[in-house]
C-alpha positions as CSV (number, residue, x, y, z in Angstrom):
1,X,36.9,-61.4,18.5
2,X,36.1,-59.2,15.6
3,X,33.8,-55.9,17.2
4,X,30.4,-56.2,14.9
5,X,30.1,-53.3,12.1
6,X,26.3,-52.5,12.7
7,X,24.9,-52.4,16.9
8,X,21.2,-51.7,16.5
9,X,20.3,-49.5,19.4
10,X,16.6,-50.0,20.8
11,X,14.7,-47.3,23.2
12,X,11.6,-45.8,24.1
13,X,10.5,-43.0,21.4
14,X,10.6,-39.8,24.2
15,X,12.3,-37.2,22.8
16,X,14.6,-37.3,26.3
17,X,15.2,-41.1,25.6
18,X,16.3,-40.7,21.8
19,X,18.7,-37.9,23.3
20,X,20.3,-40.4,25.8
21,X,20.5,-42.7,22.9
22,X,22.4,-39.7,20.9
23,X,24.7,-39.9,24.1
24,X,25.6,-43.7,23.9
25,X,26.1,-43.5,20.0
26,X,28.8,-40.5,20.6
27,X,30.3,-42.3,23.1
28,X,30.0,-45.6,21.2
29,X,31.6,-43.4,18.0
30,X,34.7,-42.4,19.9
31,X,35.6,-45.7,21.2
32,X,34.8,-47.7,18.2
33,X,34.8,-45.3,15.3
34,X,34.8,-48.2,12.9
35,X,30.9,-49.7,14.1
36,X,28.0,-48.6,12.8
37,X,24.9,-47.5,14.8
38,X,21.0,-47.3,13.7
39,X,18.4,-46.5,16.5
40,X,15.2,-48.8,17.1
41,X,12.0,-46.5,18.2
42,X,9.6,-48.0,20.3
43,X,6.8,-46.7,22.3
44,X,5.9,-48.4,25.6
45,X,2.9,-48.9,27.9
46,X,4.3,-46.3,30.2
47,X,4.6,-43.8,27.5
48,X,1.1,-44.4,26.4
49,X,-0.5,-44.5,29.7
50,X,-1.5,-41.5,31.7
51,X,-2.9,-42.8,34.3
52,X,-0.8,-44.2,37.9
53,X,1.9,-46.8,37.2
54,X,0.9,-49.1,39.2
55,X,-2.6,-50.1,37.1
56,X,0.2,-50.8,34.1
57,X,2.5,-53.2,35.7
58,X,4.4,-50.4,37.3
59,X,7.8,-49.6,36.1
60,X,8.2,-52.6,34.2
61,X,5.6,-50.6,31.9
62,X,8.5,-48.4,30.7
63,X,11.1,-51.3,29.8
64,X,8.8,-54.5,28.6
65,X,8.9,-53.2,25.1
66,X,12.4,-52.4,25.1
67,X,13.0,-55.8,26.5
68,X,10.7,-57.6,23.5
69,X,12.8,-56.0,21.3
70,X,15.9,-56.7,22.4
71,X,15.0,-60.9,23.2
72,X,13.3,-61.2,19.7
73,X,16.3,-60.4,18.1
74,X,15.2,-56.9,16.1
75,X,18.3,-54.9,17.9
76,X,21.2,-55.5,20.0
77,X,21.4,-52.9,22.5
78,X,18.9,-51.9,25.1
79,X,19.3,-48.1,26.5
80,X,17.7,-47.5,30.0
81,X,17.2,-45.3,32.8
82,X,18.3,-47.0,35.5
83,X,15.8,-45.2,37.6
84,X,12.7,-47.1,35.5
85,X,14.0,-50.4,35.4
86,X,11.7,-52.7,38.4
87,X,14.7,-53.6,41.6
88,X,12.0,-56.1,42.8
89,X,12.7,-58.7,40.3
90,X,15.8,-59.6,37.8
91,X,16.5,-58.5,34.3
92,X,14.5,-60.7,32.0
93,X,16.0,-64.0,31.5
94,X,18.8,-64.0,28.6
95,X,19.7,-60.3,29.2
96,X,22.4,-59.1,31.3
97,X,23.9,-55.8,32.0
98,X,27.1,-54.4,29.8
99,X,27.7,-51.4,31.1
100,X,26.8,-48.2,33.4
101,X,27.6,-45.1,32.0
102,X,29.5,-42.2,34.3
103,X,26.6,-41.2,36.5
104,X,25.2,-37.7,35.4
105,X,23.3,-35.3,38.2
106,X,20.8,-36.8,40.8
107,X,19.2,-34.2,42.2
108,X,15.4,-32.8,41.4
109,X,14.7,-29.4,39.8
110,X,11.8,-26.8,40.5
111,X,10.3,-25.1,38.1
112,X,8.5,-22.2,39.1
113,X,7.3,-19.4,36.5
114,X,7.8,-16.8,38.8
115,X,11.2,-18.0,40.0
116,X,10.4,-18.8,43.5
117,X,12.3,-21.3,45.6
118,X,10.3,-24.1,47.5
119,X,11.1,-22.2,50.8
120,X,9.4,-19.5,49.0
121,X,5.9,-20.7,47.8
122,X,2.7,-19.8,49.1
123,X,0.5,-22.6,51.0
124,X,-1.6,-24.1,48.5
125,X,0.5,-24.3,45.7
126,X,0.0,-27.1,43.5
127,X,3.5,-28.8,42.7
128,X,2.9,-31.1,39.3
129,X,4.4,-34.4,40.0
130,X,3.4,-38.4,39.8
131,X,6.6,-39.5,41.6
132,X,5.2,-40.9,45.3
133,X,9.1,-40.1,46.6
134,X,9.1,-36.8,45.3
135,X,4.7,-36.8,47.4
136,X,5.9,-38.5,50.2
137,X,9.5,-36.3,50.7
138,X,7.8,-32.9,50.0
139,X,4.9,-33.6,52.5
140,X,7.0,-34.3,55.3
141,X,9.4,-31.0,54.3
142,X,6.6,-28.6,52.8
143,X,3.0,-29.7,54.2
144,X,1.2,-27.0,53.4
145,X,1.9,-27.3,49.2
146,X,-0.2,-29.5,47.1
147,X,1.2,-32.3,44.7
148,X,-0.9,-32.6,41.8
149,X,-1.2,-35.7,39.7
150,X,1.4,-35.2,36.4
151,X,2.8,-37.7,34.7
152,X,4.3,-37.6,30.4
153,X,8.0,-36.4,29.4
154,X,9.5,-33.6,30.4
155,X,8.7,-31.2,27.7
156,X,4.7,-32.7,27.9
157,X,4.8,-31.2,32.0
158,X,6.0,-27.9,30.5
159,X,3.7,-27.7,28.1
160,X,0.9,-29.0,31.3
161,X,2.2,-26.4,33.3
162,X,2.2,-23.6,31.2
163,X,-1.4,-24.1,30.8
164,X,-2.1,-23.5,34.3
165,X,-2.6,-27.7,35.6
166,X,0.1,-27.1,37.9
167,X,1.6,-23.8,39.8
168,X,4.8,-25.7,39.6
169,X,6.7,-28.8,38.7
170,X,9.4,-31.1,39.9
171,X,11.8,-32.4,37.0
172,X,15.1,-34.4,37.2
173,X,17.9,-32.2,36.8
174,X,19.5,-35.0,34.4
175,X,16.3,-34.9,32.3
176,X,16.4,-31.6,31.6
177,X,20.5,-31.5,30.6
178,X,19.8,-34.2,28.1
179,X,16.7,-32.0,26.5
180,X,18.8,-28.6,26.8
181,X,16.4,-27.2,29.1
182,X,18.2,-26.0,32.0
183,X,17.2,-22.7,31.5
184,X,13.9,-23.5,33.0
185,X,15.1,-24.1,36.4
186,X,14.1,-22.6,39.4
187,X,16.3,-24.1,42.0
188,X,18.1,-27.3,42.4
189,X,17.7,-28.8,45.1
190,X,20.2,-31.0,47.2
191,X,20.1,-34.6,47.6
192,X,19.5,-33.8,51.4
193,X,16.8,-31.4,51.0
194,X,15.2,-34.3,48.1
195,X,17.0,-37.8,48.4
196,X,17.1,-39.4,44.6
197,X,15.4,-42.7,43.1
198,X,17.5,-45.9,43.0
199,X,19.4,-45.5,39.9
200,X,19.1,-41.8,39.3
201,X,21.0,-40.2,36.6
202,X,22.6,-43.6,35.3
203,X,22.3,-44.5,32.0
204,X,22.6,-48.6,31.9
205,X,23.1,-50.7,28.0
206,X,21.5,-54.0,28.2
207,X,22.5,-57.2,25.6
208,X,21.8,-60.2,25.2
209,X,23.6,-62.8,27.5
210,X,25.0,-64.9,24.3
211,X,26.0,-61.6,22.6
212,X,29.2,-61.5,23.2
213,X,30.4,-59.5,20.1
214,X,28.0,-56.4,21.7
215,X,28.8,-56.8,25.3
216,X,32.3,-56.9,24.3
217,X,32.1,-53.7,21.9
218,X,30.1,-51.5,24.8
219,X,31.2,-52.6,27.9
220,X,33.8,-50.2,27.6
221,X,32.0,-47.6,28.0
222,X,31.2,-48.0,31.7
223,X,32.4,-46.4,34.7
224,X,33.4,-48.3,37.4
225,X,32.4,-46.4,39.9
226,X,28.8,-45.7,38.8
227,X,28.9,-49.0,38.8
228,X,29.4,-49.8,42.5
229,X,27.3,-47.1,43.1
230,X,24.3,-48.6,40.9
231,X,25.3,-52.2,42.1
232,X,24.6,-51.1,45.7
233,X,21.5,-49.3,44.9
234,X,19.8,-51.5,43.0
235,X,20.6,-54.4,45.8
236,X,19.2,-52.0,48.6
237,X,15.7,-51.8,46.3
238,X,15.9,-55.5,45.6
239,X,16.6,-56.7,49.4
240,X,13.4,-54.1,50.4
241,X,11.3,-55.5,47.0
242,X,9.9,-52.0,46.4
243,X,7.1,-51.5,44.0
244,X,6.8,-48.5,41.7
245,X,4.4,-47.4,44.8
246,X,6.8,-47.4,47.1
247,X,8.0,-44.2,48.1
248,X,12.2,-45.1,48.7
249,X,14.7,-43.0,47.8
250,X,18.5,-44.5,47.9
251,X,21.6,-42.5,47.2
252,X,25.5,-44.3,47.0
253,X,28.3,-41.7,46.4
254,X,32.0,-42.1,46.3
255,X,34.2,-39.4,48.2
256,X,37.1,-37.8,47.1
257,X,39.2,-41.3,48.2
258,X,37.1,-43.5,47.0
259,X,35.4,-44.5,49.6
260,X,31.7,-45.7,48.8
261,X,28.5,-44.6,50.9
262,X,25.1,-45.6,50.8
263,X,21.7,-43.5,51.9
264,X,18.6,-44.5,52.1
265,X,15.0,-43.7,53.2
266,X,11.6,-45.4,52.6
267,X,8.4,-42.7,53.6
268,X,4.8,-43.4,54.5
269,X,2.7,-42.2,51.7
270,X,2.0,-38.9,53.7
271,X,5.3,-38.3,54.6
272,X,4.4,-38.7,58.8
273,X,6.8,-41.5,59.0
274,X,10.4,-41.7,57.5
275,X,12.9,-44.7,58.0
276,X,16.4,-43.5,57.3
277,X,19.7,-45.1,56.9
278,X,23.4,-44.4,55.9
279,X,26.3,-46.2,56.3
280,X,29.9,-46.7,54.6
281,X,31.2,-49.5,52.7
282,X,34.7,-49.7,54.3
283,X,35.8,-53.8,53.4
284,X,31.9,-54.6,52.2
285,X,31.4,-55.1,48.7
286,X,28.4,-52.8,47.0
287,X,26.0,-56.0,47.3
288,X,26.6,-56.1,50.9
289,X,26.3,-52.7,51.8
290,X,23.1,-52.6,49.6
291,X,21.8,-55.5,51.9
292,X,23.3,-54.0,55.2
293,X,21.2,-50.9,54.3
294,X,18.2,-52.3,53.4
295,X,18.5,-54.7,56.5
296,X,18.5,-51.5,58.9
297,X,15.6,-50.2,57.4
298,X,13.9,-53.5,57.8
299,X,14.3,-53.3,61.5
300,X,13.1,-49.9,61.6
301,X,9.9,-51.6,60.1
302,X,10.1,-50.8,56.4
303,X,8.6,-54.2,55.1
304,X,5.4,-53.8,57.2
305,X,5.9,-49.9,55.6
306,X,6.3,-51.1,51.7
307,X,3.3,-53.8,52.6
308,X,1.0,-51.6,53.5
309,X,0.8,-49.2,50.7
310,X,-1.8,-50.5,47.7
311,X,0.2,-52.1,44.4
């Protein structure tokens, strides 16, 4: 099959989004230097709202745009964050998956003007963040700090924080690599110390089912082991059907021999109750070991858990 000369690339308008797109089109250049590649804009719900999530729809708010776009015809290529596209449901119908791209960093960054470390702050401080896993994690670590609602892009919190809303912010490491701000950061902090989202740090191109010319042209950009990782992830969030105000955090890695691991942890709101679980893949599949995971937390009580918080 002839690879198609023109891929129309849709994605939210954020400058951090239009600099993941940059990403796919470089890596899209190397492989196929012979396709042409124009970027579709579009701003969604999430990106206009300011308010919590879950009065928009939740995460859903971030992709349905993107998803419009890409159903209706007007491009060919979806780019997401894995981290903001909904576990609790499927893709939208006709769409499928072509590729994860090699997983970038997955832990959380402080930001703290005067260059202290979490350890480090003063009771009181007011951490700017909208994330309830980043809430839920630091209130059962760091009590005595103060999350303050903050929600826009990355360089929109800096700006937030440098006017005085927030003492301090929590950022994606990831984020700030694909705006160039690094030099911002405070500390980094493990994925022990602050397990990551479902899906954090992936990169994930979405076509059209019946697109075969696209699929074919991108799907070699992915990385097989990001996508076990991402496969087992996204089954853990789907077999736990976690809102976007459900504080879990889920982390699959791959050691040195390939062997594939899967952490997980769903919070109370106010961080007094965590559920964890970790276990290895060994023979399973990553849909099974997503599943296994998910089913340990369930008999810790995670469903009455994710119930009980408002959506």
């Amino acid at each position: 099959m002839s690879a198609p000369e023109l891929i129309r690339i849709v994605s939210r308008d954020s400058p951090m989004a239009l600099a993941q797109v940059e990403r796919v089109r470089a890596e899209l250049g190397a492989l196929h230097p012979g396709i042409a590649t124009e970027v579709i804009p579009v701003k969604t719900t999430g990106d206009r709202w300011m308010g919590a999530l879950s009065q928009v729809e939740g995460k859903g708010a971030f992709t349905k745009e993107v998803d419009a776009a890409l159903l209706a015809g007007d491009a060919d290529l979806a780019v997401h964050c894995v981290k903001d596209i909904p576990g609790d449901r499927p893709l939208p119908a006709g769409t499928t998956f072509a590729a994860f791209l090699a997983r970038d960093d997955v832990r959380d960054a402080l930001i703290h003007p005067g260059g202290l470390t979490l350890d480090e702050l003063p009771a009181g401080t007011r951490i700017g963040t909208s994330s309830v896993r980043r809430i839920a994690q630091l209130a059962a670590s760091h009590p005595q700090l103060q999350c303050v609602p903050m929600r826009g892009n990355a360089n929109r919190r800096m700006e937030k924080l440098a006017a005085g809303e927030a003492d301090a912010l929590l950022l994606a490491v990831s984020g700030l690599e694909r705006i160039g701000r690094t030099d911002v950061i405070t500390q980094i902090l493990s994925a022990d110390e602050m397990c990551p989202p479902v899906g954090a740090g992936v990169l994930a191109l979405q076509c059209r089912e019946d697109d075969t010319q696209t699929i074919d042209a991108v799907s070699g950009l992915g990385h097989p082991q990001t996508f076990q990782e991402t496969t087992a992830e996204r089954m853990l969030l789907h077999v736990l059907q976690g809102h976007c105000n459900s504080p879990i955090a889920g982390y699959a890695k791959t050691d040195r021999r390939g062997e594939l691991s899967l952490r997980a942890c769903v919070f109370t709101p106010d961080g007094k109750t965590v559920l964890n679980a970790h276990e290895w893949a060994g023979p399973l599949t990553p849909e099974t070991l997503g599943t296994s995971v998910a089913v340990a937390l369930l008999r810790q009580g995670a469903r009455e858990l994710i119930d009980g918080i408002a959506h």
